[in-house]
N, CA, C and O atoms as CSV, one atom per row, in Angstrom:
chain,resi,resn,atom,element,x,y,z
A,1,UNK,N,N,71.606,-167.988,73.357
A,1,UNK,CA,C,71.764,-166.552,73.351
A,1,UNK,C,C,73.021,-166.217,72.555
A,1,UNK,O,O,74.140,-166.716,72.675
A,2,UNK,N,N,72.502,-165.036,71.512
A,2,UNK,CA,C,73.698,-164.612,70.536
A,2,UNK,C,C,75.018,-163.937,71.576
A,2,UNK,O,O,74.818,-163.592,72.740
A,3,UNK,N,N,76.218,-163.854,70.953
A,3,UNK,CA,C,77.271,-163.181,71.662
A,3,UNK,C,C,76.595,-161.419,71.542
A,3,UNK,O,O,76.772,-160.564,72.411
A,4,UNK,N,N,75.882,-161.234,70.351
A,4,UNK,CA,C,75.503,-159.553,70.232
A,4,UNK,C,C,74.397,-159.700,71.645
A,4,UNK,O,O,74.603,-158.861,72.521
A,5,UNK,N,N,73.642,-160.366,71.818
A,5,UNK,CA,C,72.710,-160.369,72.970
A,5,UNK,C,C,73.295,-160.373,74.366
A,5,UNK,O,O,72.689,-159.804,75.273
A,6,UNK,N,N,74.317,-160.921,74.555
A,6,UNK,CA,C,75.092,-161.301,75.399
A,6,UNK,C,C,76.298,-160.008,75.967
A,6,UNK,O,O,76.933,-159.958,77.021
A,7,UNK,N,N,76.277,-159.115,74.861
A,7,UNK,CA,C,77.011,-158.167,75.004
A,7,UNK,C,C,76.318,-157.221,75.444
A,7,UNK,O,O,76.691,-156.560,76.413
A,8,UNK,N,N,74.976,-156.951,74.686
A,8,UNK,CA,C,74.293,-156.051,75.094
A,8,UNK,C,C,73.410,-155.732,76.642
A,8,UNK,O,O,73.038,-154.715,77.228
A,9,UNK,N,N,73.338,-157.041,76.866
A,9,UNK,CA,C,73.250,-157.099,78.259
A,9,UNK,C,C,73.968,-156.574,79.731
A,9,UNK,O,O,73.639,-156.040,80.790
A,10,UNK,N,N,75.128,-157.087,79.065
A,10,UNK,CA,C,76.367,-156.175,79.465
A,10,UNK,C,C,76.407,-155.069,79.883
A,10,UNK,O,O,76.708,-154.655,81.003
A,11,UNK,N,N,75.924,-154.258,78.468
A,11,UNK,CA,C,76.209,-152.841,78.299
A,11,UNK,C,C,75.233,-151.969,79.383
A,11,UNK,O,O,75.473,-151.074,80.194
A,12,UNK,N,N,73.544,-152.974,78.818
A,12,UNK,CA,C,72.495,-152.902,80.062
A,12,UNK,C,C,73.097,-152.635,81.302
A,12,UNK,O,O,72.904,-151.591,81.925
A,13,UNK,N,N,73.709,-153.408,81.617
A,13,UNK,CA,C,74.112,-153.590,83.236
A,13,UNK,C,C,74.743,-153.092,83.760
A,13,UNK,O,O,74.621,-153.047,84.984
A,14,UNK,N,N,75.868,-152.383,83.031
A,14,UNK,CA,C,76.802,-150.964,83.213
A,14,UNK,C,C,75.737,-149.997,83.215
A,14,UNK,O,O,75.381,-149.466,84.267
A,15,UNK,N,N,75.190,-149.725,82.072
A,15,UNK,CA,C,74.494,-148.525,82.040
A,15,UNK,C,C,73.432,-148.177,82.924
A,15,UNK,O,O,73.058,-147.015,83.085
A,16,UNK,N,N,72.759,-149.530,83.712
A,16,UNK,CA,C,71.983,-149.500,84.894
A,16,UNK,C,C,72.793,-148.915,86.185
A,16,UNK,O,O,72.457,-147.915,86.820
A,17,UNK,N,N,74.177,-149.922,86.501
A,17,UNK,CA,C,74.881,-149.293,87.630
A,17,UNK,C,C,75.796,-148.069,87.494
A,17,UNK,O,O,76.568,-147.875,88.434
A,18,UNK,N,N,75.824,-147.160,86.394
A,18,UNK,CA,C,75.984,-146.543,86.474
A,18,UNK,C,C,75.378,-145.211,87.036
A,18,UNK,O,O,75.754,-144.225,87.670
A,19,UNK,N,N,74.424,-145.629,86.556
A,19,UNK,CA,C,73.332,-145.012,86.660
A,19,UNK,C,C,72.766,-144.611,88.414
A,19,UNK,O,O,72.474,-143.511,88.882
A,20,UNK,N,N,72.769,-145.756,88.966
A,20,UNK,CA,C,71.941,-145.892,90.361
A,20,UNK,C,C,72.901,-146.137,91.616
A,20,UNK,O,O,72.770,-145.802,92.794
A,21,UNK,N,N,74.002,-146.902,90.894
A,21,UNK,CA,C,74.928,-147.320,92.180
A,21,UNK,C,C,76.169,-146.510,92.341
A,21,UNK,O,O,76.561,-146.095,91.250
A,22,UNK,N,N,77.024,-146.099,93.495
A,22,UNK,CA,C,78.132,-145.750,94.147
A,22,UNK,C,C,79.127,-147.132,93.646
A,22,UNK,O,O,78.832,-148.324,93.737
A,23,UNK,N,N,80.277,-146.567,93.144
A,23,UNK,CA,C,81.418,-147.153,93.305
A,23,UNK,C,C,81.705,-147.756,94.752
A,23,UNK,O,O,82.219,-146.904,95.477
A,24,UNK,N,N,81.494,-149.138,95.450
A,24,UNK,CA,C,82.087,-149.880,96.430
A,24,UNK,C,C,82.959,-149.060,96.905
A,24,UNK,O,O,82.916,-148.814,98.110
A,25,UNK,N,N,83.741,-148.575,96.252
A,25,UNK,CA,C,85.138,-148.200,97.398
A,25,UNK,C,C,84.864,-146.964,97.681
A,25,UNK,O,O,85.574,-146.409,98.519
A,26,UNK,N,N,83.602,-146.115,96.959
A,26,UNK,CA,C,83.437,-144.692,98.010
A,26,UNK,C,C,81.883,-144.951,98.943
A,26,UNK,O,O,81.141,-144.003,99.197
A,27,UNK,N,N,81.634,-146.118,99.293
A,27,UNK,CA,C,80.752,-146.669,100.260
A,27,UNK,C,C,81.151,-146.606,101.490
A,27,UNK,O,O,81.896,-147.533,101.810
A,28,UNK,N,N,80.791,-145.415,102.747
A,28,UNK,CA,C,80.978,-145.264,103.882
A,28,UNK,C,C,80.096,-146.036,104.820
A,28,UNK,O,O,80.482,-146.364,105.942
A,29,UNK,N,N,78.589,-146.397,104.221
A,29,UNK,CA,C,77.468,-146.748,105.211
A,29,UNK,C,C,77.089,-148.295,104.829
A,29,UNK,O,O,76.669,-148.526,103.695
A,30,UNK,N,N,77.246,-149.390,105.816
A,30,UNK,CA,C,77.174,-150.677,105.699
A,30,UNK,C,C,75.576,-150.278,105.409
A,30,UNK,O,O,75.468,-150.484,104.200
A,31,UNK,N,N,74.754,-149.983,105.720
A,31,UNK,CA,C,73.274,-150.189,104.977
A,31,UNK,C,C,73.484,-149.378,103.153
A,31,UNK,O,O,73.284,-149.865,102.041
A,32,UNK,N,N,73.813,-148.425,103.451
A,32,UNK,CA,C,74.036,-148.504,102.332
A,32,UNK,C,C,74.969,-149.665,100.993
A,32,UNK,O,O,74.483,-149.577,99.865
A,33,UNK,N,N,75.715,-150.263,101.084
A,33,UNK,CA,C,76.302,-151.591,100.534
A,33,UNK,C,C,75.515,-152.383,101.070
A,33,UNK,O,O,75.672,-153.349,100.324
A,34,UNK,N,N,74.466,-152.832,102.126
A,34,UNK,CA,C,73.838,-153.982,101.760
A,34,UNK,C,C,72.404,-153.489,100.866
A,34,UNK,O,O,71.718,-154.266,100.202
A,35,UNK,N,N,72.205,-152.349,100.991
A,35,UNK,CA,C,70.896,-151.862,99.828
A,35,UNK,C,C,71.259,-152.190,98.653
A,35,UNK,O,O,70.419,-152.546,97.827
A,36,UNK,N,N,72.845,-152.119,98.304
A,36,UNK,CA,C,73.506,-152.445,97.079
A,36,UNK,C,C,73.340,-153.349,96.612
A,36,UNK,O,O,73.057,-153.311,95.415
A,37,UNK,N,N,73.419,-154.566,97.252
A,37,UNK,CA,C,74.004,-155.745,97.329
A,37,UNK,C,C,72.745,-156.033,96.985
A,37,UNK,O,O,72.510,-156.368,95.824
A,38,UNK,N,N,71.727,-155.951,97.936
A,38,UNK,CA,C,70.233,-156.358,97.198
A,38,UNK,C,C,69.817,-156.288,96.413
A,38,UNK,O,O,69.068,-157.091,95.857
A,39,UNK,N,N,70.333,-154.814,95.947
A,39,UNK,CA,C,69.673,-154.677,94.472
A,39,UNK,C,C,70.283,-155.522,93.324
A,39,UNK,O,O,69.621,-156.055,92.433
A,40,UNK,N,N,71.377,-155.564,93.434
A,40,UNK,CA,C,72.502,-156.396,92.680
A,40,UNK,C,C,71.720,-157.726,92.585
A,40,UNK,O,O,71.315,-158.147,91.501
A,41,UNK,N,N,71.522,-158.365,93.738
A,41,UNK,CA,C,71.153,-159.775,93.787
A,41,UNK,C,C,69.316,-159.940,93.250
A,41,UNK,O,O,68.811,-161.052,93.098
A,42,UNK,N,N,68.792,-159.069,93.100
A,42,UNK,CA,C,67.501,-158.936,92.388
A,42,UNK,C,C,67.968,-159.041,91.024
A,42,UNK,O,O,67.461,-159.840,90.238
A,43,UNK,N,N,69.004,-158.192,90.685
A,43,UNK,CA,C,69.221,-158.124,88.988
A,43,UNK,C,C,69.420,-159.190,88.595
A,43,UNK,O,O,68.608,-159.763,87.869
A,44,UNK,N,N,70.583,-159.741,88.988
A,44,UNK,CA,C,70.972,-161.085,88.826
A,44,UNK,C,C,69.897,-162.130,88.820
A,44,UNK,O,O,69.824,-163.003,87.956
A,45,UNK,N,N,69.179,-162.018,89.689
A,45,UNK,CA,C,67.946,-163.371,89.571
A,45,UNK,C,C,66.782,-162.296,88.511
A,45,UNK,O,O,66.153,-163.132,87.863
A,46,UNK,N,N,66.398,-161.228,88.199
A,46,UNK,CA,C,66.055,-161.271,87.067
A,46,UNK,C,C,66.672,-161.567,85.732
A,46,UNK,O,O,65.945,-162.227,84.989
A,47,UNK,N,N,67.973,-161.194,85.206
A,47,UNK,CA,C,68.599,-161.682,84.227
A,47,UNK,C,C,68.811,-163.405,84.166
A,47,UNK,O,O,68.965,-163.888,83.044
A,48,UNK,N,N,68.818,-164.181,85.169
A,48,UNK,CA,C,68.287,-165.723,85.568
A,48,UNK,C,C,67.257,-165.897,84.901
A,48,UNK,O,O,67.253,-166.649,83.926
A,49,UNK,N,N,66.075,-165.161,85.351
A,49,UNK,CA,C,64.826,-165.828,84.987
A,49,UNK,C,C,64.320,-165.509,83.704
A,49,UNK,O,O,63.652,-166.324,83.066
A,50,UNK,N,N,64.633,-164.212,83.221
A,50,UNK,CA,C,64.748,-163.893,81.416
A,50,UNK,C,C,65.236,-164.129,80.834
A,50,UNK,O,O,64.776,-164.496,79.753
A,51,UNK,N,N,66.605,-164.105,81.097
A,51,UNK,CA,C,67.619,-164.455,79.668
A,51,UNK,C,C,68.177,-165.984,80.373
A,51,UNK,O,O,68.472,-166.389,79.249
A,52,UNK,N,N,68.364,-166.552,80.806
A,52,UNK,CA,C,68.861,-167.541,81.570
A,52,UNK,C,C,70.252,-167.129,81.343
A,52,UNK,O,O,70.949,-168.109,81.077
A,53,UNK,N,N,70.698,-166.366,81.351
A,53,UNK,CA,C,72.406,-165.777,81.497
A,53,UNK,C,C,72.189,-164.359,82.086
A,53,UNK,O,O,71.435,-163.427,81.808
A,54,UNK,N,N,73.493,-164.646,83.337
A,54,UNK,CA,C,73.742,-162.909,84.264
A,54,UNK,C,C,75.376,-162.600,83.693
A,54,UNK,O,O,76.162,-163.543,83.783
A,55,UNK,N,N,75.787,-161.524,83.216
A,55,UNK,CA,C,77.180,-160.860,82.858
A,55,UNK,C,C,77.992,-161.349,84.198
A,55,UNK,O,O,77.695,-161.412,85.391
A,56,UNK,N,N,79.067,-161.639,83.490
A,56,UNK,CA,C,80.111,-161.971,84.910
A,56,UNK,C,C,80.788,-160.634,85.462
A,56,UNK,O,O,81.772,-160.684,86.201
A,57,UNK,N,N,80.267,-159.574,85.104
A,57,UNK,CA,C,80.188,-158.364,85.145
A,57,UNK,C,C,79.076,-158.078,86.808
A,57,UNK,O,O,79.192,-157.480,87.878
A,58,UNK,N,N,78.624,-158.461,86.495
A,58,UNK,CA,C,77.680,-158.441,87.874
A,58,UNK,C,C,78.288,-159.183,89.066
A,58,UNK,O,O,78.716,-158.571,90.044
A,59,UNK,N,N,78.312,-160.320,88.977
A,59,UNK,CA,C,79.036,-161.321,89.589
A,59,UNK,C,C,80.227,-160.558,90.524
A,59,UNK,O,O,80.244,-160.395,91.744
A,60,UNK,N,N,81.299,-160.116,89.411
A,60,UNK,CA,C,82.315,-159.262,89.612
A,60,UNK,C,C,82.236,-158.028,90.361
A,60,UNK,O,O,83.135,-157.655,91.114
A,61,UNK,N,N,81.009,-157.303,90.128
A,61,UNK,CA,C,80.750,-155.989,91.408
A,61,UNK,C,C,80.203,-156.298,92.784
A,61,UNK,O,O,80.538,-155.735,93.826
A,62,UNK,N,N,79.062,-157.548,92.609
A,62,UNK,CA,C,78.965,-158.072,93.604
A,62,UNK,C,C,80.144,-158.861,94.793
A,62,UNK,O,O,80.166,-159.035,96.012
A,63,UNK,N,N,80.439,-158.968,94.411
A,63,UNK,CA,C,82.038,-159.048,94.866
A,63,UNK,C,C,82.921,-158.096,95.441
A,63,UNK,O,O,83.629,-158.043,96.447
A,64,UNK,N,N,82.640,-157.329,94.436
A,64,UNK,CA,C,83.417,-155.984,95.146
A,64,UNK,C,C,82.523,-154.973,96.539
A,64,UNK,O,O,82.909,-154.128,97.347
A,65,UNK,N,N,81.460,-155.495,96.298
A,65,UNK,CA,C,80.632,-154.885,97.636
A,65,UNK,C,C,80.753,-155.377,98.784
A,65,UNK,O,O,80.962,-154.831,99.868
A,66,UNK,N,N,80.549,-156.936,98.373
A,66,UNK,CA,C,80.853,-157.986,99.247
A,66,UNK,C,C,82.022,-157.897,99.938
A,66,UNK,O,O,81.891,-157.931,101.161
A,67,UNK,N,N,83.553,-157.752,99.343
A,67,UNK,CA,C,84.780,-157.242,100.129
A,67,UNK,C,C,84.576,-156.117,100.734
A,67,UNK,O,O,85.008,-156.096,101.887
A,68,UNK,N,N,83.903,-154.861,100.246
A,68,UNK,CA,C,84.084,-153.651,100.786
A,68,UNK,C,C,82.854,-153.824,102.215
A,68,UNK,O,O,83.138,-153.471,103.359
A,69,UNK,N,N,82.031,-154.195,101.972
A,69,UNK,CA,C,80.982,-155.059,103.318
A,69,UNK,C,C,82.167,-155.456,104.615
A,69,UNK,O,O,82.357,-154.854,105.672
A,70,UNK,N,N,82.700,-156.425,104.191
A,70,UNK,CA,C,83.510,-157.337,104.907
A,70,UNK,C,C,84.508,-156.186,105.448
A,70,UNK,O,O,84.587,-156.068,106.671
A,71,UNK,N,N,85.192,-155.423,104.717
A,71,UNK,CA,C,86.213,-154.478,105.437
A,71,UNK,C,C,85.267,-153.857,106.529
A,71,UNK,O,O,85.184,-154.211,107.705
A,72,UNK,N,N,84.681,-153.013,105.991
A,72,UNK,CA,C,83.696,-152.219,107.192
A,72,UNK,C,C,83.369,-152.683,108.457
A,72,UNK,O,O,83.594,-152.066,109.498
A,73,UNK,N,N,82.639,-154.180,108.339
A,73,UNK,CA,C,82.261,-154.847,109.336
A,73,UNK,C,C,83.712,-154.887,110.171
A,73,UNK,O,O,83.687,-154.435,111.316
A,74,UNK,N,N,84.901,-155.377,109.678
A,74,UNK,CA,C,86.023,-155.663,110.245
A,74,UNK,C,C,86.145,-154.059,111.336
A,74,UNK,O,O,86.094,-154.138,112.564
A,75,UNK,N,N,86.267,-153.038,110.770
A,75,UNK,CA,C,87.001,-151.947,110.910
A,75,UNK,C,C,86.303,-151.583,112.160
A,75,UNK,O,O,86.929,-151.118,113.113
A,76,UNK,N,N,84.530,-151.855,112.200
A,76,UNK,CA,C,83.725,-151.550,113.298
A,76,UNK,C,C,84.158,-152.785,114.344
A,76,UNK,O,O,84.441,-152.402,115.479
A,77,UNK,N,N,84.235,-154.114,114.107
A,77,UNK,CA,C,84.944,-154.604,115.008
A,77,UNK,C,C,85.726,-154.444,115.610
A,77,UNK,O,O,85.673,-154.500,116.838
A,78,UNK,N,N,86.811,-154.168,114.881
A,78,UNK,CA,C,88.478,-153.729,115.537
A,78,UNK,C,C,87.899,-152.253,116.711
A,78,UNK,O,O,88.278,-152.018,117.858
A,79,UNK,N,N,87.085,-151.644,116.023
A,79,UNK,CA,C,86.983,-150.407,117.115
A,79,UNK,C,C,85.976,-150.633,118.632
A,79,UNK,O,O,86.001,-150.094,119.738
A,80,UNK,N,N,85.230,-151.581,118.083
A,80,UNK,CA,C,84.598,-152.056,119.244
A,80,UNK,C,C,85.234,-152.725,120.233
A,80,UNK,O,O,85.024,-152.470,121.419
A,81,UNK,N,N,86.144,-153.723,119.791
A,81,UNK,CA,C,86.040,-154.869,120.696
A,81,UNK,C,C,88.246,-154.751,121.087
A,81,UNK,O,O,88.781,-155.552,121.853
């Protein structure tokens, strides 16, 4: 895969989550960030199975859901228990 292919994919993948997803850090509803997260992890295993390369761009937001997941869960703990 060319670096122009490789970029453009990229751009794909911004321009998809821009498009459909909330910025992680204004995510109030744990179903909502794991709907995220799913969708995220579908993209990723489609860009797997087509291009055999996913943007570390993805990787990288998934991540950021994943922390913002993890706070939440924490925060409902701390208030529960």
């Amino acid at each position: 895969m060319s670096e122009f292919e490789k970029k453009h994919l990229e751009l794909e993948l911004r321009n998809f989550t821009a498009r459909n997803f909330v910025r992680p850090s204004e995510c109030r509803n744990l179903d909502q960030i794991r709907f995220y997260i799913r969708e995220l992890c579908m993209k990723i295993e489609e860009y797997k199975k087509r291009f055999n390369y996913v943007p570390v761009t993805a990787y990288s937001l998934l991540s950021q859901y994943n922390s913002r997941q993890n706070s939440l869960l924490y925060r409902d703990f701390m208030s529960e228990y």
